[in-house]
C-alpha positions as CSV (number, residue, x, y, z in Angstrom):
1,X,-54.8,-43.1,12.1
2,X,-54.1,-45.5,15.1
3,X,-54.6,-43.8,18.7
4,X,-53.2,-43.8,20.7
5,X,-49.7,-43.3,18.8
6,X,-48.2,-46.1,21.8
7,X,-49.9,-48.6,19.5
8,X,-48.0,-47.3,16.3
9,X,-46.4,-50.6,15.2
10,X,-44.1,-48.1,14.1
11,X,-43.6,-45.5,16.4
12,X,-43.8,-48.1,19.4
13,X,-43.5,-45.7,22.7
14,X,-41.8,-42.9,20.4
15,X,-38.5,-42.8,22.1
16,X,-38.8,-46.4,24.1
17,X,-39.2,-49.9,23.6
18,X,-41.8,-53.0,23.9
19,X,-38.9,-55.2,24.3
20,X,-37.4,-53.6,26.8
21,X,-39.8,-54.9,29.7
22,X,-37.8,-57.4,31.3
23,X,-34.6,-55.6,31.1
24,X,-36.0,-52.3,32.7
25,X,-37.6,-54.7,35.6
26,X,-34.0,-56.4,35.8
27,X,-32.5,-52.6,35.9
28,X,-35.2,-51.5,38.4
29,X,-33.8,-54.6,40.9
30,X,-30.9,-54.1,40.6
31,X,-30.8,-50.7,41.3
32,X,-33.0,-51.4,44.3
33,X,-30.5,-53.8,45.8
34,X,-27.7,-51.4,45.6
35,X,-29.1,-47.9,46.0
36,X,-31.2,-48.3,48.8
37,X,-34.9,-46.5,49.9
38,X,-33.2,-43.3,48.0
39,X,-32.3,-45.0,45.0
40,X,-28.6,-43.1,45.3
41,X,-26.6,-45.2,42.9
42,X,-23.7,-47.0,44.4
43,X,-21.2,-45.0,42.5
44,X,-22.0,-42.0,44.5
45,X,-22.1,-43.0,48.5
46,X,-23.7,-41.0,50.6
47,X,-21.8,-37.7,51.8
48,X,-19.3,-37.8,48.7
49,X,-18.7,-34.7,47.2
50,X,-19.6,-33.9,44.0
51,X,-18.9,-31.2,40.9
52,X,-21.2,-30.3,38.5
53,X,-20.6,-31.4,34.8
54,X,-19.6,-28.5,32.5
55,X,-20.1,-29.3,28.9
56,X,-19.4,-27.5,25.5
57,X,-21.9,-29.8,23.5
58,X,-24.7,-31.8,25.1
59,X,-27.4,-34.1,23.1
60,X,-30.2,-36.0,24.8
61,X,-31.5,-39.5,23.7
62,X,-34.6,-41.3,24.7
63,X,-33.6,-42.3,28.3
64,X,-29.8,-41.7,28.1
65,X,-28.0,-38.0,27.1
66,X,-23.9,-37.2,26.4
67,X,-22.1,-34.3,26.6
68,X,-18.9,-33.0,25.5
69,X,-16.5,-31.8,28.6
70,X,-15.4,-28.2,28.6
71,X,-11.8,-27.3,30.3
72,X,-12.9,-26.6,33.6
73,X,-10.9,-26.5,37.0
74,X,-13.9,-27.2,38.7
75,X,-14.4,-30.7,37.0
76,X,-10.1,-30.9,36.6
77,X,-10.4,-32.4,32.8
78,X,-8.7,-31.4,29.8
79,X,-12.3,-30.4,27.5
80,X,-13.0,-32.4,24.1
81,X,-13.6,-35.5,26.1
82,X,-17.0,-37.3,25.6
83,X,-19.3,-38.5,28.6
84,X,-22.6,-40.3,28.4
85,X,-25.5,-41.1,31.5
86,X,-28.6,-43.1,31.8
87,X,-29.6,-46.3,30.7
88,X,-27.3,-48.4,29.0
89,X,-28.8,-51.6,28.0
90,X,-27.4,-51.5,24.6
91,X,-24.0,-49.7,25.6
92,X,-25.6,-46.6,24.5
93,X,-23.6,-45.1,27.2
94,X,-20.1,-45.9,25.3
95,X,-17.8,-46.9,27.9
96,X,-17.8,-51.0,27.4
97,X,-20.8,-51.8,29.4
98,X,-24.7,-52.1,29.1
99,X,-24.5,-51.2,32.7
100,X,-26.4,-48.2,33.3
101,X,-25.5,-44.7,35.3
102,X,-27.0,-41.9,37.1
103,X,-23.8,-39.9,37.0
104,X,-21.3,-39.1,33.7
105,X,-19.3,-41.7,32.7
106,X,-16.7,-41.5,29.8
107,X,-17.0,-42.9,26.5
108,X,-14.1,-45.6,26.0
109,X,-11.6,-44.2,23.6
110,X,-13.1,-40.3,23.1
111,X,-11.3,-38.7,26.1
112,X,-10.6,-35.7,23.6
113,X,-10.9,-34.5,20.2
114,X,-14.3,-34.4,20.2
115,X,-16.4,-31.5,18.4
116,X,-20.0,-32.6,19.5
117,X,-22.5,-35.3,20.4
118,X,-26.0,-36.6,19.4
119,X,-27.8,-39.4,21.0
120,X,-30.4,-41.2,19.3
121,X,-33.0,-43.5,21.2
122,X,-30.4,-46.4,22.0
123,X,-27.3,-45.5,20.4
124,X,-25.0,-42.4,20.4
125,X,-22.6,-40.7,17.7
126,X,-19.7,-38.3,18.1
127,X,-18.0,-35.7,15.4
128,X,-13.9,-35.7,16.1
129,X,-12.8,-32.9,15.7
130,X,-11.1,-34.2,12.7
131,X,-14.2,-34.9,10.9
132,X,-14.7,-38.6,11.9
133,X,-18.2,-40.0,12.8
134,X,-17.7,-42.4,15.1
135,X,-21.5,-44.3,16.8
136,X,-22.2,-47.0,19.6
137,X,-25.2,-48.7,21.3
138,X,-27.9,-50.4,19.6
139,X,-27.7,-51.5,15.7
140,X,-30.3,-53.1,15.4
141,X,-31.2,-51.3,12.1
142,X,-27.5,-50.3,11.1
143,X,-27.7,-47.1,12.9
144,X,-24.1,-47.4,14.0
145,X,-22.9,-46.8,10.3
146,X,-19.8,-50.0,10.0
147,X,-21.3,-51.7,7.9
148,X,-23.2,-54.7,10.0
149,X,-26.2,-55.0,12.6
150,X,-24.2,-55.9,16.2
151,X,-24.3,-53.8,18.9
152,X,-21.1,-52.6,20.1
153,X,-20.8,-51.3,23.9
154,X,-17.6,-48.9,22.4
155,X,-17.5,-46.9,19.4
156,X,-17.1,-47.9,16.1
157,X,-16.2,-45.4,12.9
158,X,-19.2,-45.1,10.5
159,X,-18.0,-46.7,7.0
160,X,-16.9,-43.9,4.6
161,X,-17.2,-40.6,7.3
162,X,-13.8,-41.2,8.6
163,X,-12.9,-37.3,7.5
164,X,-14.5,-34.6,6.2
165,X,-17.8,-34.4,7.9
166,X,-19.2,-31.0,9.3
167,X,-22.2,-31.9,11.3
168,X,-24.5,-35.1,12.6
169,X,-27.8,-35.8,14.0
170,X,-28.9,-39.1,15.3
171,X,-33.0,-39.8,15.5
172,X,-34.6,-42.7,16.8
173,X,-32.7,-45.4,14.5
174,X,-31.3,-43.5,11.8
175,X,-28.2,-41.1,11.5
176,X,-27.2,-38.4,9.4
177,X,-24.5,-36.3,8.5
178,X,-23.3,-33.4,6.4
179,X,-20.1,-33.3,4.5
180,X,-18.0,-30.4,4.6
181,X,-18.9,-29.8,0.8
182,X,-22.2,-29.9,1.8
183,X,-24.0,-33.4,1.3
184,X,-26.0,-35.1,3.3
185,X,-25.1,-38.4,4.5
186,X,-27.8,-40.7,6.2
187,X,-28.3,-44.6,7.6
188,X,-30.1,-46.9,9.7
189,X,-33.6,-47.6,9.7
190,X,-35.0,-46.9,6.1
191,X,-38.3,-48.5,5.6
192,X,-40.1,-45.5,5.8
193,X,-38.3,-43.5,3.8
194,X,-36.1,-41.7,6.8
195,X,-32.9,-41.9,4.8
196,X,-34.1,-40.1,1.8
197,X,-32.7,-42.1,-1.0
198,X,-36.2,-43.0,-2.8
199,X,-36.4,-46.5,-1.1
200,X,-37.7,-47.6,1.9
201,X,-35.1,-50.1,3.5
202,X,-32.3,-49.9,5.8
203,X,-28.9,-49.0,5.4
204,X,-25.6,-50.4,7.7
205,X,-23.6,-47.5,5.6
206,X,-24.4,-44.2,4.5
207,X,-26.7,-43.3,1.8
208,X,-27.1,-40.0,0.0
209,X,-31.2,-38.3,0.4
210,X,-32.2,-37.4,-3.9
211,X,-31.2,-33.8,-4.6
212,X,-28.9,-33.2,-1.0
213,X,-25.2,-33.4,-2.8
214,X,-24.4,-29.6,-1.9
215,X,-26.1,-27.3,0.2
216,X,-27.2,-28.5,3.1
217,X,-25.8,-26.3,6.3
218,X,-28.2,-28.6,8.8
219,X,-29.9,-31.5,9.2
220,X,-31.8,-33.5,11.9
221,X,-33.0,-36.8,11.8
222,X,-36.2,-37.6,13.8
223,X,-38.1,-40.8,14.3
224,X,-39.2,-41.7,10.9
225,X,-38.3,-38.6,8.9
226,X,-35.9,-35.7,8.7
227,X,-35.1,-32.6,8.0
228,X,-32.6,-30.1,6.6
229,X,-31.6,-26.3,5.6
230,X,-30.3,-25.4,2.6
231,X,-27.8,-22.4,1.9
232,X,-31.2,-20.5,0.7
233,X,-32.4,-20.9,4.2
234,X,-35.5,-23.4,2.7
235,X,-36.2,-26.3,4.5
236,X,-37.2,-30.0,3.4
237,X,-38.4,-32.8,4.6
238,X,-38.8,-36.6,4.3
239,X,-40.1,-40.1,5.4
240,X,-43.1,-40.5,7.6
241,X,-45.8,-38.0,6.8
242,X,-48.8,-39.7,9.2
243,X,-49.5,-36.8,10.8
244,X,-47.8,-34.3,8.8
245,X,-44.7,-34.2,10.3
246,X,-42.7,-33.5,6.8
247,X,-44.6,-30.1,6.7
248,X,-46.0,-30.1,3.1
249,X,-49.3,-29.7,4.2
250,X,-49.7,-33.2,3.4
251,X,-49.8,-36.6,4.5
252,X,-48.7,-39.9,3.2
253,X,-45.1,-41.4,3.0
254,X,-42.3,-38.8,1.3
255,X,-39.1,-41.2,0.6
256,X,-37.6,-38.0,-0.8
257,X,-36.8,-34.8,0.3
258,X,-39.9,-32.5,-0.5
259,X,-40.3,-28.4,0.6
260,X,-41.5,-27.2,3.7
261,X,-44.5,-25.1,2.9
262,X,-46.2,-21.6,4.9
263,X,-42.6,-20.9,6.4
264,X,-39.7,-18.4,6.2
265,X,-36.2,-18.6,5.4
266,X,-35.4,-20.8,8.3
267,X,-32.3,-21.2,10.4
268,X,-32.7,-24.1,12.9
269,X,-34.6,-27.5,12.3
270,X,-35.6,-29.9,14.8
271,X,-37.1,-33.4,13.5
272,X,-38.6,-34.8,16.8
273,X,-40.9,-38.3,17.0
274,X,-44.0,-37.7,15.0
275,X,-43.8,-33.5,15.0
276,X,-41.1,-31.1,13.8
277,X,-40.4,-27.5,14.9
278,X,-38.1,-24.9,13.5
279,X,-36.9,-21.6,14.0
280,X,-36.9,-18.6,11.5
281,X,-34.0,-16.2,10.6
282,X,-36.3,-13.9,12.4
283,X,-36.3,-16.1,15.6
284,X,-40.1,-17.2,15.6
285,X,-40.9,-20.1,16.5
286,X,-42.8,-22.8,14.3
287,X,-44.3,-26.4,14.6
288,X,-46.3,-28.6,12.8
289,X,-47.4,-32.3,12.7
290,X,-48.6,-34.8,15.9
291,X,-49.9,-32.2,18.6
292,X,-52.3,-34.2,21.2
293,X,-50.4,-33.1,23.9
294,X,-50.2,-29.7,22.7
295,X,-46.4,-30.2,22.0
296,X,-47.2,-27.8,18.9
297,X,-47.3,-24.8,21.5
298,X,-49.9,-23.2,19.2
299,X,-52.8,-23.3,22.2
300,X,-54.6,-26.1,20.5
301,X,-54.2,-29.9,19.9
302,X,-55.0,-30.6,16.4
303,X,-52.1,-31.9,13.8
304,X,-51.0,-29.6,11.7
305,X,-49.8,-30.6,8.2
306,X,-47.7,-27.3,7.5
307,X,-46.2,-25.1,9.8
308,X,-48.1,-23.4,13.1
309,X,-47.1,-20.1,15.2
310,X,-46.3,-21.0,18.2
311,X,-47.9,-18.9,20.9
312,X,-46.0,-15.8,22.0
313,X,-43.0,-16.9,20.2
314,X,-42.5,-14.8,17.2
315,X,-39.1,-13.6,18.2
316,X,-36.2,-13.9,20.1
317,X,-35.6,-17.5,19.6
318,X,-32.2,-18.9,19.2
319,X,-32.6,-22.8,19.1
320,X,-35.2,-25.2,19.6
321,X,-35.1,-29.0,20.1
322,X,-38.6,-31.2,19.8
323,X,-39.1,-34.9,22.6
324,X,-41.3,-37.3,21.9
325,X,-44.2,-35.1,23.3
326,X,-42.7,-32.3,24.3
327,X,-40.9,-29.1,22.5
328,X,-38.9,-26.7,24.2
329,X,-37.2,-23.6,23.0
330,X,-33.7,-21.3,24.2
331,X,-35.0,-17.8,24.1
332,X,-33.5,-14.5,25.0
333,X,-35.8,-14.6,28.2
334,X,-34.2,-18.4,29.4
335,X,-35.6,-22.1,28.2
336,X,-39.5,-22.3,27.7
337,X,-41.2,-26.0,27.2
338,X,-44.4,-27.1,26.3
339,X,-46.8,-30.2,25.8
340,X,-46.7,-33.3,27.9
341,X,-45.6,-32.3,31.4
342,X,-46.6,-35.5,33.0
343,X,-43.3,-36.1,34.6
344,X,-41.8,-32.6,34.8
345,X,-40.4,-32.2,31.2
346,X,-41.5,-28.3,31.6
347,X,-39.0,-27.8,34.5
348,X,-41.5,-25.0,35.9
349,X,-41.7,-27.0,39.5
350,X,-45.5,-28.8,38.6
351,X,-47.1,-31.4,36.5
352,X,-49.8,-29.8,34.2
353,X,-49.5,-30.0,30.6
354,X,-49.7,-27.1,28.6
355,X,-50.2,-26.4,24.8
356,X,-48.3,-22.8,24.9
357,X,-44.8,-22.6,26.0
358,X,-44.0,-22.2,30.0
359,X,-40.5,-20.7,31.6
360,X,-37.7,-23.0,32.9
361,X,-37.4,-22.3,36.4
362,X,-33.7,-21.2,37.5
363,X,-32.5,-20.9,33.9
364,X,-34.8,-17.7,32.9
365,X,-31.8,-15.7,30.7
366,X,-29.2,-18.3,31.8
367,X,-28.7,-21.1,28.9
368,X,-26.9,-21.4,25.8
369,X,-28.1,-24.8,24.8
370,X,-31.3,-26.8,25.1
371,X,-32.1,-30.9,24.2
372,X,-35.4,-32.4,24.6
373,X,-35.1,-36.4,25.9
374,X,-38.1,-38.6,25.5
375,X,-39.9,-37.3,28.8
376,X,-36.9,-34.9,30.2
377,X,-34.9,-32.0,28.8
378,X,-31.3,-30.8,29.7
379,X,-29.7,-27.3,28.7
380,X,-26.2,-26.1,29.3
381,X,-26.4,-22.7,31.8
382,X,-24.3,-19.7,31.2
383,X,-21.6,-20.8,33.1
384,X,-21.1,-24.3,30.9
385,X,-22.9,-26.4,33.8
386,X,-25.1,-29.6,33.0
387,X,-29.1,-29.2,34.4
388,X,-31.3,-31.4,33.9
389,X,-34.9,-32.1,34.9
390,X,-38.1,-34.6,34.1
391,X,-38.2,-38.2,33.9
392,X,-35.2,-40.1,35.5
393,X,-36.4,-43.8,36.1
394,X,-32.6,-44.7,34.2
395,X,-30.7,-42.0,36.4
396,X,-31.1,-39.7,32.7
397,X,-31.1,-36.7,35.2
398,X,-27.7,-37.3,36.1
399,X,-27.8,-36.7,39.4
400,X,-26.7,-39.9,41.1
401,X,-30.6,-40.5,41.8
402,X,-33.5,-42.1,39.7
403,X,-36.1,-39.8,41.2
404,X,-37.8,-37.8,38.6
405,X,-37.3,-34.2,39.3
406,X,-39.8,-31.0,38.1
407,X,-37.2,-28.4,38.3
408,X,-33.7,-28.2,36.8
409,X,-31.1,-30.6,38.7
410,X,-26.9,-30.7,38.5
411,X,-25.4,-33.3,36.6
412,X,-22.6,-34.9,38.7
413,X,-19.3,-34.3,36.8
């Protein structure tokens, strides 16, 4: 077991990267040069009005996140259009350039159509509303789906999911999808076993997980493993299994799909770096694997290799959605986080980590949609707006700023 998990040869910074020193110094300058002591981007000046992004679909990445627009007067757009923030330096941000931006730009050639979003740590990928899966950013592992390893700034369609695809879900740097007859579908980085097929290597083109060709009605794709539901409401698991993450009450590399163990029928998955948390038909909440930051919510900081109750959460859940440290959870009571809280992921206006959930302030009964980031969340309010809070050292806040924020902030439209 290597501690901390930053020296994972592996993991790396579970959502960042080693390499990316030099480029997030050159970022940092530039953004200095042109923003000014309040590090307000350029392409909001000072005094300039500005509308809050409403969204019907919204996914968070490592430092970047991409919504789908809703029709809205307010924001005078059309809906089905697809708009990324934050860094950029592999054109995770879609729009033709590894420029990044602290306000929503749009996503070169998706300006509608689209049915949702997922953003993985460097790359994003988009479901048409047609069925197509279309990816962009980094490809460095064939995340992107086409076939090849070269970044592209602009989407490209993923080899063989031109039609018929129901749902996606993009991890650190692997994809997957599920057919509309109920297959999963996954790619990119493979050498632990992410992609489910038995083997642990890559893929630039999707590959089908042992035993998924029917019956899979969600899936999630995590750092080095994933997750799905079947139409029995079981759940399964595969790849890394370090610290337990595939739920089996085991540990030790799974390149297959193997059962979840000590859990109910369940009826939403998240896969997040190194821990997984789901939510049961009865809307309780449940975590297991890394926790030494408490991002298990079970009021301890021990791994758990199987499923753990988390505290004060055994109903009334709806989704929940696991960061690299963090976890936080849409409840019939508003958004509730917990874990690492270092740079405001809980949204509850402090700093203190905590290993038992803690309420969202200003979104308390007023979300329909929650996605955890690296180090900072961002949930879609009752009235479709974009808030987001936590770190925002790539303007992943949204908010034409990079100042990190503890409390829920408007994403510029």
């Amino acid at each position: 077991m290597v501690s901390p998990v930053s020296d994972h040869p592996l993991y790396g910074d579970c959502g960042g990267s080693r390499g990316a020193v030099v480029r997030t110094i050159k970022f940092m300058a530039t953004l200095a040069m042109t923003a000014g002591a309040l590090g307000v981007l350029s392409a909001n000046p000072a005094g300039a009005a500005q509308s809050v992004l409403h969204a019907t679909a919204l996914a968070a990445g490592a430092n970047h996140n991409c919504a789908v627009t809703a029709t809205s007067p307010a924001v005078a757009n059309a809906g089905g259009a697809v708009v990324c923030w934050g860094r950029n330096d592999w054109g995770q941000l879609g729009n033709g350039t590894t420029s990044g931006s602290a306000a929503a730009v749009p996503v070169t050639g998706l300006s509608s159509g689209v049915r949702t979003v997922s953003a993985g740590h460097s790359y994003s990928c988009a479901l048409t509303e047609a069925g197509g899966v279309w990816c962009w950013g980094s490809n460095s592992s064939g995340q992107l789906g086409d076939g090849n390893t070269t970044d592209s700034a602009v989407p490209v369609q993923v080899t063989g999911l031109q039609s018929g695809v129901a749902a996606i879900s993009a991890g650190e740097y692997h994809a997957c999808a599920i057919t509309d007859d109920g297959a999963a579908k996954c790619w990119g980085q493979g050498r632990a076993g992410a992609l489910g097929d038995g083997r642990s290597r890559s893929s630039s083109t999707p590959v089908s997980p042992v035993g998924l060709g029917a019956g899979v009605v969600a899936i999630s794709a995590g750092g080095f493993h994933t997750c799905a539901i079947l139409s029995n409401a079981g759940a399964k698991c595969w790849g890394l299994n370090e610290y337990g993450q595939v739920g089996n009450g085991q540990t030790g590399l799974e390149p297959r799909p193997v059962d979840v163990t000590g859990i109910g029928p369940v009826a939403q998955i998240s896969a997040g770096a190194i821990h997984t948390c789901a939510v049961t038909t009865d809307g309780a909440a449940m975590c297991w694997g890394y926790n030494h930051y408490g991002q298990l919510g079970n009021a301890s900081i021990s791994d758990q290799h199987s499923p753990a109750q988390v505290d004060g959460l055994t109903s009334g859940v709806s989704a929940i959605d696991t960061g690299s440290y963090h976890t936080c959870a849409l409840t019939t009571e508003g958004v509730r986080c917990w874990g690492q809280n270092l740079l405001g992921q809980f949204g509850d206006g402090g700093n203190s980590s905590l290993a038992a959930p803690r309420a969202v302030q200003g979104l308390e009964g007023d979300a329909h949609d929650v996605n955890a980031g690296k180090a900072h969340n961002c949930a879609i309010t009752g009235q479709g707006e974009v808030m987001c809070w936590g770190r925002n050292n790539f303007g992943q806040l949204g908010n034409g700023t990079v100042a990190d924020s503890n409390m829920p902030v408007g994403v510029q439209g």
